[in-house]
VOMIGU-375545 format. One line per 10 residues: their letters; for each residue y, x, z of N, C-alpha, C, CB. Coordinates in pm, 1 decimal. Each point is the difference from the previous one (the first is absolute). Glycine has a CB too. Layout:
a> Y X Z Y X Z Y X Z Y X Z ~ ...;
This chain:
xxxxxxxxxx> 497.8 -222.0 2005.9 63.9 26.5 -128.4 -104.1 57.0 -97.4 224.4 41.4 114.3 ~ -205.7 -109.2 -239.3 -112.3 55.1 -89.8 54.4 134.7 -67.9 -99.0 -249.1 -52.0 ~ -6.5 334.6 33.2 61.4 132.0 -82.1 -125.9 -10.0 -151.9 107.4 204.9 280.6 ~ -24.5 -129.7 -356.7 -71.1 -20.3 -123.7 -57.8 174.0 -6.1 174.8 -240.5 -139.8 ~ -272.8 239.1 105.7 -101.8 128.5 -20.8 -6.3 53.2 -154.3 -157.1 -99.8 199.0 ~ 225.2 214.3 -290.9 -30.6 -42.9 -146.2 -133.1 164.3 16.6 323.4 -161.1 -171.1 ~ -412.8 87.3 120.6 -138.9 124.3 -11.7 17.6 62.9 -138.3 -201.9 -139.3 142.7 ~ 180.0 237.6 -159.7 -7.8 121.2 -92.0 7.8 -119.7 -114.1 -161.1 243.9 123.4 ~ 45.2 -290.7 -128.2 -7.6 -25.9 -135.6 106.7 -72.0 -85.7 -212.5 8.0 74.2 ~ 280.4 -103.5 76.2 79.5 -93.9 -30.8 148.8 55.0 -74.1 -133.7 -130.4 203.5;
xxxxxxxxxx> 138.8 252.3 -125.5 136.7 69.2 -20.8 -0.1 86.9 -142.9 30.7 19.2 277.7 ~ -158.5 19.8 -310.9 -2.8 63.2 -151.0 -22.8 -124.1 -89.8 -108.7 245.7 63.0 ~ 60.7 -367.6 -48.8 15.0 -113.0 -53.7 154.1 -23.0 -42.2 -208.3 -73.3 134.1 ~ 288.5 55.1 -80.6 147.4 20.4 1.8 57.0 119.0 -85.5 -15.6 -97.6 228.2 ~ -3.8 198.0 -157.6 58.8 101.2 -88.8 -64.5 -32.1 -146.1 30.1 190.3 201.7 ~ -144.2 -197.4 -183.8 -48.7 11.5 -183.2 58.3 -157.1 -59.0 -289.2 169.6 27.5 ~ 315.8 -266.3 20.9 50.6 -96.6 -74.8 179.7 24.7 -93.4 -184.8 -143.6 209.9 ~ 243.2 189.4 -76.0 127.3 21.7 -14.8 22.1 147.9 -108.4 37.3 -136.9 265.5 ~ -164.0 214.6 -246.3 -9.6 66.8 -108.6 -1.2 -58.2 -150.2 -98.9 119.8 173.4 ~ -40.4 -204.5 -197.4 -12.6 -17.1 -114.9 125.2 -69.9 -67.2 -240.0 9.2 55.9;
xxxxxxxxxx> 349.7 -55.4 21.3 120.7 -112.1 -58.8 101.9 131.4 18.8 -55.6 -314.2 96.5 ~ 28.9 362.6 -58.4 111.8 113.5 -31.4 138.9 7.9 -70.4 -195.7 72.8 3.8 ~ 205.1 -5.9 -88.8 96.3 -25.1 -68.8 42.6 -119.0 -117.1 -41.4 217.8 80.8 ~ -109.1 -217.1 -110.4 -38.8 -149.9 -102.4 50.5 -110.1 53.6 -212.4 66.5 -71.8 ~ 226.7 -79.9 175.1 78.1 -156.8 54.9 18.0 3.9 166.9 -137.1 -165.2 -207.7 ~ 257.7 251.5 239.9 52.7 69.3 80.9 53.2 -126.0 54.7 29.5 241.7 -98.4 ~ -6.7 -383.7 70.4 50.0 -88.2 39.2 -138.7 -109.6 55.4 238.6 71.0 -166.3 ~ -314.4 -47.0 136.1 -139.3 -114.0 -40.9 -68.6 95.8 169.6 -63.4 -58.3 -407.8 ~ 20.6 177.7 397.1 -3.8 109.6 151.2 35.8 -28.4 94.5 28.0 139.8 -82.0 ~ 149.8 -163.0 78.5 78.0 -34.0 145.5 -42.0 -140.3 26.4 222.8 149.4 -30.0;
xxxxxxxxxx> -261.7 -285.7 -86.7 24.1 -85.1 23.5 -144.7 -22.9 95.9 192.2 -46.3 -209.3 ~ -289.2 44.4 123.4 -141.4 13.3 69.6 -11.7 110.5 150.0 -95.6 -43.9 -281.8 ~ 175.3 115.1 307.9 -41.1 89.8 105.0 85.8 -81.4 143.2 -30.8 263.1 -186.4 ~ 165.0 -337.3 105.8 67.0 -96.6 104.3 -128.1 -87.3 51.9 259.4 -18.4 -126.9 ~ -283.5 -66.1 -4.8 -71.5 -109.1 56.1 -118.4 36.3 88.2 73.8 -119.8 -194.5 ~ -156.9 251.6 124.7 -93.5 22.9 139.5 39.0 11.5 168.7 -100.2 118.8 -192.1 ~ 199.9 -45.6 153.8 58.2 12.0 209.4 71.2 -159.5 8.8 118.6 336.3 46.2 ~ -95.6 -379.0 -115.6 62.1 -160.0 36.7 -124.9 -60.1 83.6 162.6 -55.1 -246.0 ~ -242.6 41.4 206.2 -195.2 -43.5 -18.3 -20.4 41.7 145.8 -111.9 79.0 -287.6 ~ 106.7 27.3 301.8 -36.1 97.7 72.4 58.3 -47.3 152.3 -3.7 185.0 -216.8;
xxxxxxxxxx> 154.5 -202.3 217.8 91.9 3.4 103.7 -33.5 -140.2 45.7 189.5 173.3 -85.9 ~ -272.7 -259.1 -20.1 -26.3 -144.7 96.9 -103.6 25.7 41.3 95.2 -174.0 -99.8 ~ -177.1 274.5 78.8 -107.8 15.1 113.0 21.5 41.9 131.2 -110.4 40.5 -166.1 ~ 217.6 -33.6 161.9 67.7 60.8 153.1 -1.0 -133.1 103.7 195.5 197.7 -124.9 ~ -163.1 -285.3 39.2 72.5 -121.5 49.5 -136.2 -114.1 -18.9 297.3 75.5 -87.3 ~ -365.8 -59.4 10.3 -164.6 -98.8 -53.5 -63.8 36.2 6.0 12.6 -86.3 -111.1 ~ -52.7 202.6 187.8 -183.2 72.5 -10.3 -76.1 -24.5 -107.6 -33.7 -31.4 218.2 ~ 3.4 -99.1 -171.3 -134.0 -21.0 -111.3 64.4 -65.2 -125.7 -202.2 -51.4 189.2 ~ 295.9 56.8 -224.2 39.7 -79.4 -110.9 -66.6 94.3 -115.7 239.7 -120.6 106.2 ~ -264.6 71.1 -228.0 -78.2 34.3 -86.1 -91.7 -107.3 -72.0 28.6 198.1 129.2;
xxxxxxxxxx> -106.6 -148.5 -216.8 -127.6 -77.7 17.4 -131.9 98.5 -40.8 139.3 -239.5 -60.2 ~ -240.4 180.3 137.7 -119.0 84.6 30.9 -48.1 81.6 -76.6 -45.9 -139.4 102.8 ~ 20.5 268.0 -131.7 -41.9 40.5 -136.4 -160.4 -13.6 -40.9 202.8 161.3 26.7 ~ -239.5 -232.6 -142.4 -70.6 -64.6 -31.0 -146.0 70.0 22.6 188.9 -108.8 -136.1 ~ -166.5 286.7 90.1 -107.5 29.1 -45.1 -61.6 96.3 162.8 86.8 -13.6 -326.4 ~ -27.3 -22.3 455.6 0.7 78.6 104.5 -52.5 -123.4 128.4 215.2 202.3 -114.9 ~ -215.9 -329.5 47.5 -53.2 -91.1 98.5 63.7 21.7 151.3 -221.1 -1.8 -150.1 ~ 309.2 72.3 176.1 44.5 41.3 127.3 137.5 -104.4 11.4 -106.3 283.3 -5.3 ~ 137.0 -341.6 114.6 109.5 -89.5 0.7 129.6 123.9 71.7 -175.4 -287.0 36.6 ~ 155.2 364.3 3.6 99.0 123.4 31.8 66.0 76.8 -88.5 -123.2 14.9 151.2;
xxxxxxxxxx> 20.1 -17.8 -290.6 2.1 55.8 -92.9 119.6 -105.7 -119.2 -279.1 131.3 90.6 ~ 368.7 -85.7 -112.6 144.1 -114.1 -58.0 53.5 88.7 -139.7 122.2 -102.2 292.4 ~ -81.4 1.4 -371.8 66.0 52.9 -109.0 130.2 -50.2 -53.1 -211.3 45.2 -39.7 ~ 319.8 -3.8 -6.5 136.6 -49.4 -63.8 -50.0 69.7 -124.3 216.4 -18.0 196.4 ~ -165.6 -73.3 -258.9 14.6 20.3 -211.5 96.7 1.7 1.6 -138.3 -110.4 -133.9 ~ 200.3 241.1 73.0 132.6 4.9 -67.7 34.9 49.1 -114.3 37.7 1.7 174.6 ~ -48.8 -114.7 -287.7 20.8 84.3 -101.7 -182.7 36.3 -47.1 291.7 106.1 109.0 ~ -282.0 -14.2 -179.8 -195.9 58.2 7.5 -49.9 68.6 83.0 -9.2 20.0 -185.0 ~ 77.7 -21.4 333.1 -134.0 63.9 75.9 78.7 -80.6 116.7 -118.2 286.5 -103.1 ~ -33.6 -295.1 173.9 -70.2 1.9 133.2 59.3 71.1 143.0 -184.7 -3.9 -174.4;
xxxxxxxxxx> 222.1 -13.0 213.4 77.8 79.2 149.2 -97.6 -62.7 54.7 274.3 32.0 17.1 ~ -379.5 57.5 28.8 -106.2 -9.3 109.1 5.8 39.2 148.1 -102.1 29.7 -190.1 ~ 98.6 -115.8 293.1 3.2 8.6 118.8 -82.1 -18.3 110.2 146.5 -26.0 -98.5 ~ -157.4 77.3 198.2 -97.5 -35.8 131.9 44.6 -18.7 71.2 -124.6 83.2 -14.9 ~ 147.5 -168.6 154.4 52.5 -40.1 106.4 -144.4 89.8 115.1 169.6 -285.9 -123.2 ~ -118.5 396.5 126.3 -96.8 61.8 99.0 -28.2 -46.5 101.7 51.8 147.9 -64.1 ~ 77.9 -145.1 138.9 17.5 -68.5 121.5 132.1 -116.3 36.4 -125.7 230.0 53.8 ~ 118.6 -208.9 73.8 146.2 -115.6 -38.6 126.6 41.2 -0.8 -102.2 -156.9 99.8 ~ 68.4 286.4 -104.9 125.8 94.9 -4.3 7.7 88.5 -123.8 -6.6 8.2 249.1 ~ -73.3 -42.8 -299.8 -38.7 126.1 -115.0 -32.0 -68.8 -123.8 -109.8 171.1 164.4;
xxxxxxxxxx> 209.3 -164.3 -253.1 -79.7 -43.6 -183.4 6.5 173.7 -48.1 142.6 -321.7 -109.1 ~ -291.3 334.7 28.5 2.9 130.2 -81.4 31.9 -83.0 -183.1 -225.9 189.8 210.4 ~ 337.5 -110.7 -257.0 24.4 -25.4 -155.2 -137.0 104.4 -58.0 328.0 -43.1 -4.2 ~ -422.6 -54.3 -62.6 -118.5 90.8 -30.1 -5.2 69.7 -106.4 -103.3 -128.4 101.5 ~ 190.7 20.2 -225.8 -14.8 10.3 -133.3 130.4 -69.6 -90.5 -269.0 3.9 61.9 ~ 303.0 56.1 -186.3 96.1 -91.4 -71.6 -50.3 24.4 -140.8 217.3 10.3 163.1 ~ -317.7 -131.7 -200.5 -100.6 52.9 -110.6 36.0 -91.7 -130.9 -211.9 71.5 181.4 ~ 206.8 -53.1 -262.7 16.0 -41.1 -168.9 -73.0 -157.9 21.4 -39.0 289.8 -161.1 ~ 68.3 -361.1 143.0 -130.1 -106.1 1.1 -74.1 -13.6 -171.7 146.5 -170.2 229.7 ~ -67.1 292.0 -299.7 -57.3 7.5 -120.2 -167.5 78.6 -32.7 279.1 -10.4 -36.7;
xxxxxx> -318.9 60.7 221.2 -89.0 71.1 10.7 -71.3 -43.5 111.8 108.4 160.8 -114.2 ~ -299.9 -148.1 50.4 -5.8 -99.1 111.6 -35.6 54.7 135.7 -62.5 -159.2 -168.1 ~ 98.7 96.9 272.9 15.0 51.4 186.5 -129.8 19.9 10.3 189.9 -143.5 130.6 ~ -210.3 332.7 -124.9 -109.4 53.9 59.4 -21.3 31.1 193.8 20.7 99.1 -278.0 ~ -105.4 -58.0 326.8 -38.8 -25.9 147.3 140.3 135.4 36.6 -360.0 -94.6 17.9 ~ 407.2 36.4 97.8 124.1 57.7 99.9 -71.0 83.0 136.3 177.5 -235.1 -69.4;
């Protein structure tokens, strides 16, 4: 059974997104924060589903676009994806 890993960064990635939509579009927040665990929950079921992230040359290394950012992932093992990152793609992907 695969388990999903979310690392520090990944989880203040989150909080600060759902921050910045805050009250400004309290509807636009829930909708984007669904679709990430939607994303997410087929990695349970697709491991490697994704596609490779470009600037990491690593084929372990996977990304979902939703919306403007990046849900960055690793398939550690075959039991293990770490959620690394959920980044703006309005900014460009510095080293992880």
């Amino acid at each position: 059974m695969i388990k999903l890993h979310w690392t520090n960064r990944a989880v203040d990635d989150l909080h600060a997104l759902r921050e910045y939509y805050g009250e400004a579009a309290p509807s636009y927040k829930e909708r984007i924060t669904d679709q990430i665990f939607e994303k997410l929950d087929q990695l349970l079921i697709y491991p490697r589903s994704g596609r490779m992230v470009p600037e990491f040359e690593n084929p372990r290394c996977r990304e979902f676009i939703i919306g403007r950012y990046r849900i960055i992932h690793e398939l550690t093992t075959e039991t293990q994806i770490n959620i690394l990152a959920i980044h703006s793609s309005a900014i460009p992907l510095g080293k992880m």
